[in-house]
N, C-alpha and C positions, 0 to 999 in steps of 0.2 A: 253765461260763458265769459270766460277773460281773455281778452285776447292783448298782449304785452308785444308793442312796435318798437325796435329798437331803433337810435336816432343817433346820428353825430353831423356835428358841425364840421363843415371844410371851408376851405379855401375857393372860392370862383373858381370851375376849371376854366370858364371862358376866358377868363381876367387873365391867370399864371399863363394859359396859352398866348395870349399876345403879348404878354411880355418877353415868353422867351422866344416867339416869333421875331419881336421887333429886338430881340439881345440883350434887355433889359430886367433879364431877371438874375439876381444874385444870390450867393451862396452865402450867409454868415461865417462868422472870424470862426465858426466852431467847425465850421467844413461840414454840418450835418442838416441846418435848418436854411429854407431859404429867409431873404429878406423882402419882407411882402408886408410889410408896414399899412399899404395902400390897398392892399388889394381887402375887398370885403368877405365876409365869411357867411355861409346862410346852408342850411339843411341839405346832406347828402342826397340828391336827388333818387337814386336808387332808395334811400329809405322814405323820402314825400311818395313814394309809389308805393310804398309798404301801407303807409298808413290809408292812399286812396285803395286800396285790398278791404283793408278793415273798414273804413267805412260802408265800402259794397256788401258788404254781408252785414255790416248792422242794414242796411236800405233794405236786406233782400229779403229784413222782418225778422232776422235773429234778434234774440234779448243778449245784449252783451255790454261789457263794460269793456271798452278801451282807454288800454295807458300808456301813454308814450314817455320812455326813460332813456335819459343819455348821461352820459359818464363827460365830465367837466364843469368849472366855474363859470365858463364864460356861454352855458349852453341853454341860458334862461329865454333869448332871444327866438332859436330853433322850438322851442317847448311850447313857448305861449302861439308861436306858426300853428302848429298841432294841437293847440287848443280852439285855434279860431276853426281849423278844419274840422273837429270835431270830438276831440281825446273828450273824456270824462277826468281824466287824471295825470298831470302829467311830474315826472318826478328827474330829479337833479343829482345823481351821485357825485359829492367831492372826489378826487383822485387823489388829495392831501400832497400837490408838489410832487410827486410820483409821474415817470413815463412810465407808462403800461405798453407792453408789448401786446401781441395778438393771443396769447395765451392768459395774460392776465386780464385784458378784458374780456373775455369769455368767461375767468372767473370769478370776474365781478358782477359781472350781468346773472351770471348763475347765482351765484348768492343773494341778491336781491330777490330774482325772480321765486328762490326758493320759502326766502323767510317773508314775505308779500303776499303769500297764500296762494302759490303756483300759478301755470297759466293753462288754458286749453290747447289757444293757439301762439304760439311767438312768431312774430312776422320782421323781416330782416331784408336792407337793401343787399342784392346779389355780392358790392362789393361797394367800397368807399372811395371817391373818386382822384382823395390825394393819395392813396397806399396802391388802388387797385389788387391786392391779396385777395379779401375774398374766403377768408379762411377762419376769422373771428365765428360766422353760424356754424358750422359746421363742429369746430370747437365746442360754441356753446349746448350746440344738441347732443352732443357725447357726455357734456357734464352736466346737462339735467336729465341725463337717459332717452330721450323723445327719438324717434325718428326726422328726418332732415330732408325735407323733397326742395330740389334747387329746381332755379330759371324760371319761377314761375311768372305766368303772364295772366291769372284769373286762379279765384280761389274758392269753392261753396263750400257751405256748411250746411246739413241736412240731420236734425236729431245729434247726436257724436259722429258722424260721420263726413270725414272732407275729402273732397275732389278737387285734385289741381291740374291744371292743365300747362305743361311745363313748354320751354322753346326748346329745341333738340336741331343739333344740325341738319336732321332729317327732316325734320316739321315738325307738330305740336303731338304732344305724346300726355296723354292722360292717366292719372296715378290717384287709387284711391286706396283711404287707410281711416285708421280710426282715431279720432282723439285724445291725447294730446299729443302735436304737434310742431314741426318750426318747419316753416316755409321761408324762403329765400324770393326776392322779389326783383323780376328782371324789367328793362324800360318797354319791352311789349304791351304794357302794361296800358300803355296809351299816356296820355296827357291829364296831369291829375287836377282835381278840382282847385279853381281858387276860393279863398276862404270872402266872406261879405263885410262888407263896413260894419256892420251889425257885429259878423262875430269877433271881427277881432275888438272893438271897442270890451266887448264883454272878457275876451281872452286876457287885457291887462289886467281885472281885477283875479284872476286866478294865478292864484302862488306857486310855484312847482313845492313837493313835498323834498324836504332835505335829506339826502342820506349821506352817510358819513360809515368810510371803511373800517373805521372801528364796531359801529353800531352796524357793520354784517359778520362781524366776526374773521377779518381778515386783517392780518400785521402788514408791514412791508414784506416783512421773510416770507410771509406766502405770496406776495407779489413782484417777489424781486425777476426781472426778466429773464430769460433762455434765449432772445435772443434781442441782441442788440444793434442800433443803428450807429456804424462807425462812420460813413463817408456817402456822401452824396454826390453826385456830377451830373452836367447841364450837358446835354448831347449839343452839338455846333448844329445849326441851323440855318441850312443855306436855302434862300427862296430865288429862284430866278424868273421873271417874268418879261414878255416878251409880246408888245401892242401890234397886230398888227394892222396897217392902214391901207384906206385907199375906200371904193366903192364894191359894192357888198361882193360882187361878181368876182372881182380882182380876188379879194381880199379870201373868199372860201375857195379860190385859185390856189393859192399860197397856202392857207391853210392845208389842204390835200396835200401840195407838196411836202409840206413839211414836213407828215405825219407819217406820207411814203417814203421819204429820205431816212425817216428814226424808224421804220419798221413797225409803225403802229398800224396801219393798213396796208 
């Protein structure tokens, strides 16, 4: 079985969040990109939860090969993360200077996936924490034909057959279908494994494999976008906080007050 994790690199949301907490976060001269010079970049957590899926079902004694592939230059860093957790393979797509929109990367990930020798399962975080869309798997399961089960929080593989167990507003709702598949990966997921000193020393010597948009048979004219980022803005961010003192009696005195005065109790 192959099971293909898709990966991107972001931005710290913890990071961008205190910046624009503390007012400190800016917009470049182009009005579209922030400027975050400082702030660190490391693996969509929604997709770190993808890949701890995939390793649960290699654990649970399936034979498989996992490969984990992300589209950009600068996403050798996230790769060799998923090499130390456990990838067999992990691979690099060029974007060649190219913004890809949410339909082009769907069909770039399809194209790979397609001329790679298919996949059984594709496993994908829910959503990417700098765009929050969400809309990338589902694209890609229309354009490799597969079915698309979202919100998953666990996933088996039994023979061809998988069971996912999705979040639903209602509670957990269980979905079974046949292989092959794209599952969507929500943070229910729990807390994913850290990788060992061991594996990552082993993970710098593993290369990602290069791929390059020409060598999938896509021009820019098949990836020019539909839909474009003209403008971005920074919501105002007002914190007000409010100590209160004295001794603990007084103090959860006034608290009550307060909270009866704003109609919270």
């Amino acid at each position: 079985m192959r099971i293909v994790v898709c990966v991107k690199e972001v931005l710290d949301p913890n990071a961008v969040n205190n910046l624009a907490l503390a007012g400190k976060l800016r917009i470049g001269s182009d009005g579209r990109t922030l400027e975050v010079a400082a702030v660190p970049r490391l693996i969509n957590a929604y997709d770190e939860q993808g890949m701890e899926i995939a390793l649960r079902i290699r654990d649970a004694g399936n034979t498989c090969r996992i490969v984990a592939v992300s589209i950009g230059q600068d996403s050798q860093a996230i790769l060799r993360h998923c090499a130390a957790l456990g990838a067999d393979e992990i691979v690099a797509i060029d974007p060649a200077g190219l913004e890809l929109d949410c339909e082009a990367v769907a069909k770039v990930l399809a194209a790979y996936i397609k001329s790679s020798g298919g996949a059984d399962l594709v496993l994908c975080g829910r959503q990417a924490s700098d765009d929050d869309q969400g809309v990338v798997p589902v694209l890609l399961a229309e354009k490799l034909g597969i079915p698309a089960v979202l919100f998953a929080r666990a996933a088996e593989v039994s023979g061809r057959t998988l069971s996912v167990t999705c979040v639903t507003a209602d509670g957990d709702e269980v979905a079974q279908g046949a292989l092959p598949a794209l599952v969507t990966v929500s943070n229910e997921v729990g807390v994913p494994r850290f990788p060992t000193a061991k594996s990552k020393m082993a993970a710098r010597k593993m290369a990602p494999v290069a791929v390059s948009l020409s060598g999938l048979g896509l021009s820019a004219a098949d990836l020019a976008p539909s839909v474009e980022l003209v403008r971005q803005q920074l919501p105002v961010v007002n914190g007000n906080c409010e100590f209160l003192k004295g001794p603990a009696a007084e103090t959860a005195r006034q608290l009550i007050d307060r909270l009866r005065a704003d109609g919270v109790v």
